[in-house]
C-alpha positions, 0 to 999 in steps of 0.5 A: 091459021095457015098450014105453015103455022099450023104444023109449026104449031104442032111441032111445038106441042109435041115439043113442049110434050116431050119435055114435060116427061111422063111420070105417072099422075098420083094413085088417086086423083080426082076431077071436078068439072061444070058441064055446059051446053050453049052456056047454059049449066047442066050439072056437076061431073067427078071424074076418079082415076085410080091406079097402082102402076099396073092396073087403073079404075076410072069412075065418072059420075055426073049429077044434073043441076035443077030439074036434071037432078030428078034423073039421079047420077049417071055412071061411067067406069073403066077399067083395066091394065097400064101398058107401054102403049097406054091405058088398055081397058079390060072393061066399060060400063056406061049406067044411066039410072037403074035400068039402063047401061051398057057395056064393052069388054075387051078381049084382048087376045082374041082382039074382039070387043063384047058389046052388051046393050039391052039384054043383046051381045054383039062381039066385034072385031077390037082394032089395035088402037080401041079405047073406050071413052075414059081411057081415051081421055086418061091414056094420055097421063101415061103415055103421049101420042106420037106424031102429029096425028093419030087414030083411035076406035071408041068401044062404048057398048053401042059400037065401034067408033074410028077417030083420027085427033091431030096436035093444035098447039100450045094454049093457055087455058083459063078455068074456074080451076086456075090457068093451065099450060094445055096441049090442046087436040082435035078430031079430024071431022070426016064431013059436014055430018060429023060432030067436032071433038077438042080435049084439052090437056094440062102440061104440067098436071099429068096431061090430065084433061082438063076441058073436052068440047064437042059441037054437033053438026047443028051448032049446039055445043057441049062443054065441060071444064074442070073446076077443081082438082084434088085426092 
C-alpha cells in the first residue's frame, strides 16, 4: 500500500471509528480464543471483562492443549477504575502456576508503578499513558484513540515498555466466531530486533478485540482469534 492510500486508510478507520459511537460493551462479557503458533493449536484462552461503569476487572485465563495441559492455567488479571481517557489500571497481575507471578501497581498520584517480581520491588517512574497488557486491549471498548497514531507504556511487572500503534485500516475478518468489521491497528516497530505487534477490533462489538498477532524477529508467529463471544 502506498503512503497515499495508507493514510487515506486511516482517515477511514478513524471514520468508521467515530460513527460506531462508544457505548459502553455489556457489564459482563466474555471472550473465548484459539491460541495459535506457526499454525500449530496450543491452547484455549477466556478472556472476562467485568465493569460497573466505574471500575472494571478483567481476567484472562489460558489453558494449554495435549501435553501443554500438564503446565494447568495461566492467569492474568487487571483491574482498576474507567475514566474519560480509558481503562486506568489500578492493579496487574501475571500468574503461571503456584509459583510464579508478577505483578505492577499503579500508583497514580505519585505517577509511579510498583513492580514485584521474584520477592523484588522495583518502583518506576508511570508515564501518562501506562496500561497494562489487558487494559491495553480492552481500553478501546470505552474510549478510542485519537489520531492516527498513538503512544502507550506497557507495565507488566517486568518493566516499562514505550509502544507507539498507527490505524491500518478498515478489514474484514473471518474467525470461527463469525465475519467481523474490524479496525485493525499495528505497532510501529522500532528495528529489525523489534517484534511486530497487530490487534484487531470488532466495530460493531465494543471495539472489543478480536484477533491479536504478534511476529518475532525470527518469523515465528503467534496468533490467537476469538471463537466465540458470550455472558
Amino acid at each position: 500500500m502506498n503512503s497515499i492510500a495508507f493514510r487515506r486508510a486511516g482517515i477511514a478507520a478513524l471514520a468508521l471509528w467515530t460513527a460506531a459511537g462508544q457505548a459502553a460493551p455489556p457489564g459482563r462479557i466474555t471472550l473465548h480464543y484459539e491460541m495459535r503458533r506457526n499454525g500449530t493449536v496450543l491452547g484455549d484462552v477466556a478472556e472476562t471483562l467485568e465493569h460497573d461503569g466505574r471500575t472494571y476487572a478483567i481476567t484472562s485465563e489460558v489453558r494449554g492443549r495435549g501435553i501443554l495441559a500438564l503446565f494447568g492455567v495461566l492467569k492474568r488479571t487487571s483491574r482498576g477504575r474507567i475514566t474519560s481517557q480509558g481503562l486506568r489500571p489500578d492493579e496487574f497481575r501475571d500468574e503461571r502456576g503456584s509459583s510464579w507471578a508478577v505483578s505492577a501497581k499503579f500508583d497514580w498520584d505519585a505517577r509511579s508503578v510498583t513492580q514485584e517480581r521474584m520477592g523484588k520491588s522495583e518502583t518506576l517512574k508511570m508515564p501518562a499513558t501506562a496500561q497494562d497488557p489487558l487494559s491495553l486491549a480492552y481500553s478501546f471498548a470505552f474510549v478510542p484513540p485519537k489520531g492516527k497514531e498513538y503512544d502507550v507504556t506497557r507495565a507488566d511487572g517486568r518493566g516499562l515498555t514505550p509502544f507507539r500503534f498507527t490505524v491500518v485500516g478498515n478489514e474484514k475478518l473471518a474467525t470461527p466466531a463469525g465475519e467481523f468489521q474490524t479496525l485493525h491497528i499495528a505497532k510501529l516497530r522500532d528495528g529489525p530486533e523489534d517484534k511486530a505487534t497487530d490487534i484487531w477490533f470488532a466495530a460493531e462489538r465494543d471495539f472489543l478485540p478480536v484477533r491479536v498477532l504478534i511476529v518475532d524477529t525470527d518469523g515465528t508467529r503467534s496468533d490467537q482469534v476469538v471463537t466465540r463471544i458470550g455472558k
